[in-house]
C-alpha positions, 0 to 999 in steps of 0.5 A: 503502523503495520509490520512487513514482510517484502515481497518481490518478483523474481527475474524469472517468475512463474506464472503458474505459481503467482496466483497459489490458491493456499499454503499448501499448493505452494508447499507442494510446488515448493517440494517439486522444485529444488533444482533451480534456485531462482525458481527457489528462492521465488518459492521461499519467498511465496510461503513466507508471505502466505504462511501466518505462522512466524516460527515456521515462515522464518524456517523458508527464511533461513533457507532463502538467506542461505541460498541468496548469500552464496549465489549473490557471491558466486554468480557471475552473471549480472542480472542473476547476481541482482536477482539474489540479492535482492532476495537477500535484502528481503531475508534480512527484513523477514528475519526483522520481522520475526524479531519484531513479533517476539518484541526484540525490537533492538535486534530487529533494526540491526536485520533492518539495516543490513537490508538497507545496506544491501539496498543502498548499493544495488540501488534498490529504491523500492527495499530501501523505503521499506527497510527505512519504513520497517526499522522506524516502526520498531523505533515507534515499538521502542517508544521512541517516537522521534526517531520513528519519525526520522526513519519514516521521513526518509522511507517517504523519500526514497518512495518517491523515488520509486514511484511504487504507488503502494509503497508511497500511500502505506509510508503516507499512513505512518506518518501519519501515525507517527505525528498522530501520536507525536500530538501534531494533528495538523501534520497527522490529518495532513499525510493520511489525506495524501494517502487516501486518493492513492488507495482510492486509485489503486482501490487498495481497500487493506489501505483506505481501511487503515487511513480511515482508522488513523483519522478515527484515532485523530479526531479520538484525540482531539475528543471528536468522537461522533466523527472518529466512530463514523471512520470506524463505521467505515473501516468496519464495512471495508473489514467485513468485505474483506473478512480480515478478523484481525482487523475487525476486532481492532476496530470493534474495540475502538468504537466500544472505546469511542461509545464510552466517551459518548457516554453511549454504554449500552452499544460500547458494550455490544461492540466489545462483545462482538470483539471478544467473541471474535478474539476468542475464536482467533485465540488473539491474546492481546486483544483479549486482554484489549477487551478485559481493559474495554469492559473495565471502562464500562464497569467503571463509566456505570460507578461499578469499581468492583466489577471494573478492577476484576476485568483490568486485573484480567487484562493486567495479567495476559499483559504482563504475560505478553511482556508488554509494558506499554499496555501494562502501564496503561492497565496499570494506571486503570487499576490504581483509579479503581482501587482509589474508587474502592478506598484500597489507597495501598494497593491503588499507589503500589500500581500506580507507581508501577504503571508511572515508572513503566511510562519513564520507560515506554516515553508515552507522556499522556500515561506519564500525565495520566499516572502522576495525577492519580499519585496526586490524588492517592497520596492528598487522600492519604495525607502525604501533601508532599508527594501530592503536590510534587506528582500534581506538578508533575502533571502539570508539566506534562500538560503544559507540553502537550496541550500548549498549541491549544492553549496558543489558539484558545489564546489567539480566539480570545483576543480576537473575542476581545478586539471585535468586542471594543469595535463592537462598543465604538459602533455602538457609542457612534450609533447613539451620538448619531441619533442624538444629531438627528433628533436635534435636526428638522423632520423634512430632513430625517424623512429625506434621509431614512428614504434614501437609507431604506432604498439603498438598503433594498437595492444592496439586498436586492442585489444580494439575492440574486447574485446568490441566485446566480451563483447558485444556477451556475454551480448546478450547471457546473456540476451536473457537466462534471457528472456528465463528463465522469460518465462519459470518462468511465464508459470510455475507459470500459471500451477501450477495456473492452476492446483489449480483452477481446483482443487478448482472448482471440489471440491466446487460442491462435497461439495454442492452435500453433503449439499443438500443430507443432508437437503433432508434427514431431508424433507424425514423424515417430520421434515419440519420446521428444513428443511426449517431451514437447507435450509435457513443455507445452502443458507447462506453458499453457498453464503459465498462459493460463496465469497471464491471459486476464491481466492487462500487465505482467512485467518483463521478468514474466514475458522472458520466463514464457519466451524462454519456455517457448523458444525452448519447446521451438527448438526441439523442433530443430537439430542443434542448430538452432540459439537464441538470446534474451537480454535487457539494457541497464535502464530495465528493471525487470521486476518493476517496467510491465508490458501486455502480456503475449505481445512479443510471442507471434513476432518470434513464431513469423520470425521463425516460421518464415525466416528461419526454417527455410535456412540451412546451417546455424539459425539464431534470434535474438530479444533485445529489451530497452526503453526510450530516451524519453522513457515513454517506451519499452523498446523491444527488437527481434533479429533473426539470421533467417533468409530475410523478407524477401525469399520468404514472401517469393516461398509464399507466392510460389506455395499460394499462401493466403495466410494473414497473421491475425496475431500481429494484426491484433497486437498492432491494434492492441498498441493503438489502443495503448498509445492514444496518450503517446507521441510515436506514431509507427509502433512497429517497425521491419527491416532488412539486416544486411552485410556486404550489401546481402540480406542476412537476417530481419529486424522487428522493432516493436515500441510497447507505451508505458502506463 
């Protein structure tokens, strides 16, 4: 189960910040911007994922929370007011996340469900599956496993809902987890195998690495583990491609512990070296502890108790240093065994009634199982009869819980066993009855009927071999056709891949070619200062370009922030009679519909170009977003109060332009390519605005296909 920190794109995000190669790029952005507070906040929010350290991460948090609580009040505008708090939702989870890692796991949840509340009532899918999520994995921390598994459930639903793929697969995988350690195998196996196909799609390898480990620890439970340390294996290839260390000495640890149970010492040995020498490197505490414990099973698997209780003693102390109780009943529980193999009877029933007492605590019943059976054996040693039958019961008990579906099925196998047994006999006792009959009957007729038998026979046989024949030839057919048709799948979906990069990378140097004529125009004209201006505003755009051109899709609050910063470096051009307006409908989430990226921008520069800036007096566009009634579509509508199409192709004619947009061309194959799935067929639309039969302006309807 793993703990979260929320990330979430602001309305406004900057392009040129969302790829931040490390830490200190962001700490320096961070400095440089301290007017605006979306930009802020979206940069708080960018150094607390990026920073590892949670006593200084929660120190971006605090401030994050400040802003987000007195902006979220004060704002009036709605779509800001959103905005913020949403980042109030994700403070309260971080600030969650910090109690988590210093294991005060009651006050986390209250952090948790003041980030669900705030959720709930902006209707915030997304956070309220993660807040849900985040406050069932302290429960899990507090032991308390049924209501982990009432959180988790609802996280699940609320997921759903928001059709955030990601988030869905890693709540698929917890509860998993959850049933994984509630003993409900069937369940455990059921939800990771849900996850597995989504990872795979979204090629999330952080994801299929932890499915394939939770499917080690299952069939760990159920003793398999020749197929757990082939997950393991998995996990193990995925961690070093990623060079995620933590995870790889997890996962080294669990193939040592796998190898013990295969009785394989010498490579449990290798792999906990490994995980050791890894720890040590990372100064992971508790992991080091989890190798001192590993190596004390390995001594204790070679009868060497002596050496064994040395290395759980060392594992003892770094975990009661740590405060964990869950591992110090554990490791408890190992020391008591290895002192009762070295005859220490005091020493060996003093930790395991500390290791027993603990499991009261942490509500883990096979620890619980584990140390009344040893307290069983220490006490019979030392004669206490009494106390050795009352934790034997105690055992018992326990295992009569855990392992009463097993026992239904050895049941159920057995009285199968039996009933196929007495039919076998019946057959059996006929068989000999008939033989008796047929020794009593002539020769002639037992030759006659041991004929037809053996014909009969050859003809069922016959008939057998090759109707297996058949079925073998049609599914060699089938699934060298399947083999066939994935081929043809993928090389499709690399051409029309293909097809929009090329798109894409044509259209970025037009934009630019146009940008620079226009600061050109403004040091052709002396205006040096509003150049320099206009400049240092383009420098800042094309980074943002930069940022987007390689991606297929940002969202929406990405294509506002570049339109806004274009149509700001457009209006330097004019006096100050030049507006616009962006807005979305209520059916818009900014930060979750994505569209093309640089789709709508040569719209804007032609509605400019040649409806605006042959206009006298004020000249205004505005950019409308909004989806279909089927939501199938983004609908996005351009209007100008330009001189409308007609003037502007009579200016055209009379200055012998010859001009062809390659923009818009380009982007009306780009949306072809997209809309092969869809049921619209004109994806662009123009039209004249009119008032009192007079053209006042031009509407561009461009319909952008979702997914």
């Amino acid at each position: 189960m793993r703990l979260k920190k929320i990330v979430f794109l602001n309305l406004i995000v900057l392009g040129n910040f969302i790829f931040a190669q490390n830490t200190n790029d962001l700490k320096s952005k961070l400095d440089n911007y301290k007017k605006s507070d979306t930009t802020r906040c979206y940069l708080l929010d960018q150094n607390i994922e990026a920073e590892n350290d949670h006593n200084i991460w929660i120190k971006y948090n605090q401030e994050l929370k400040k802003i987000a609580q007195e902006k979220s009040k004060s704002e009036s505008n709605p779509v800001l007011k959103k905005t913020y708090t949403k980042y109030l939702s994700i403070a309260f989870n971080n600030e969650g996340a910090f109690y988590i890692y210093n294991e005060e796991f009651e006050k986390a949840i209250q952090f948790y469900r003041k980030s669900l509340e705030i959720t709930t009532k902006i209707n915030y899918d997304y956070g309220s599956a993660l807040a849900l999520q985040n406050i069932g994995t302290a429960f899990d921390y507090l032991g308390k496993l049924d209501s982990t598994l009432v959180y988790m459930q609802k996280a699940y639903h609320f997921a759903k809902r928001s059709k955030n793929q990601s988030n869905l697969a890693y709540i698929l995988t917890d509860l998993g987890f959850t049933h994984n350690n509630l003993g409900n195998n069937a369940l455990a196996i059921k939800y990771n195998l849900e996850a597995l196909p989504l990872f795979e799609k979204m090629n999330d390898l952080d994801g299929l690495e932890r499915t394939y480990f939770a499917l080690g620890r299952i069939f760990d439970n159920q003793n398999d583990y020749k197929t757990s340390t082939l997950y393991y294996e998995k996990c193990l290839q995925i961690d070093k491609k990623t060079n995620n260390n933590e995870r790889l000495i997890l996962v080294l640890n669990s193939l040592a512990s796998a190898n013990i149970k295969r009785k394989e010492l010498n490579s449990a040995l290798q792999f906990n070296n490994q995980a050791f020498e890894l720890a040590s490197k990372l100064n992971n505490v508790d992991r080091i502890a989890v190798c001192f414990k590993i190596y004390g099973d390995i001594y204790f698997e070679r009868q060497n108790f002596s050496e064994a209780n040395n290395n759980y003693v060392k594992a003892y102390e770094i975990f009661k240093k740590l405060n964990s109780d869950v591992y110090i009943s554990k490791i408890a529980i190992k020391i008591a065994t290895s002192y009762y193999k070295l005859n220490q009877l005091d020493k060996a029933k003093e930790y395991g009634l500390l290791g027993y007492n603990l499991t009261k605590k942490t509500n883990y019943t096979s620890d619980e199982k584990d140390a009344a059976e040893i307290l069983s054996d220490i006490y019979s040693k030392q004669n206490d009869y009494k106390n050795a039958f009352n934790f034997k019961k105690i055992a018992a008990d326990i295992g009569e819980k855990i392992y009463f579906d097993e026992s239904k099925d050895i049941a159920l196998k057995a009285t199968y066993q039996y009933e196929t047994e007495k039919k076998e006999a019946k057959i059996k006792e006929l068989n000999q009855k008939k033989k008796i009959a047929e020794l009593q009957s002539n020769k002639k007729t037992i030759l006659i009927n041991s004929f037809i038998i053996s014909f009969l026979a050859l003809a069922i046989l016959a008939y057998f071999l090759f109707f297996r024949f058949k079925e073998k030839k049609k599914n060699e057919l089938l699934e060298t056709k399947l083999a066939e048709a994935e081929k043809l799948l993928e090389a499709e979906k690399k051409a029309t891949d293909s097809e929009l990069k090329a798109l894409k990378s044509q259209m970025n140097p037009h934009f630019i070619f146009n940008a620079l004529n226009s600061i050109q125009e403004q040091f052709m004209y002396g205006d040096k200062l509003k150049g320099n201006e206009q400049l240092s505003n383009f420098t800042y755009l094309t980074r943002q370009i930069l940022e987007v051109s390689g991606k297929k899709q940002i969202t929406i609050a990405t294509e506002i922030d570049i339109l806004t910063k274009y149509l700001d470096l457009e209006k330097m051009r004019f006096a100050k009679d030049f507006e616009y307006t962006i807005s979305t409908s209520d059916t818009i989430d900014e930060d979750y519909h994505k569209l093309p990226p640089m789709l709508l921008q040569p719209f804007i520069e032609n509605s400019i170009k040649h409806g605006l800036m042959h206009k006298n007096g004020l000249k205004t566009i505005s950019i409308d977003f909004d989806l279909d009634e089927n939501e199938e579509y983004i609908v996005c509508t351009i209007i100008d109060n330009g001189i409308g199409r007609t003037k502007s192709a009579e200016i055209k004619a009379k200055n012998q332009s010859k001009h062809r947009s390659f923009s818009t061309e380009s982007i009306a194959q780009r949306l072809e390519l997209l809309n092969e799935n869809h049921s619209i067929k004109q994806l662009i639309t123009y039209s004249d605005e009119l008032e009192n039969n007079e053209i006042v302006g031009t509407k561009v309807v461009v319909n952008i296909p979702l997914g």
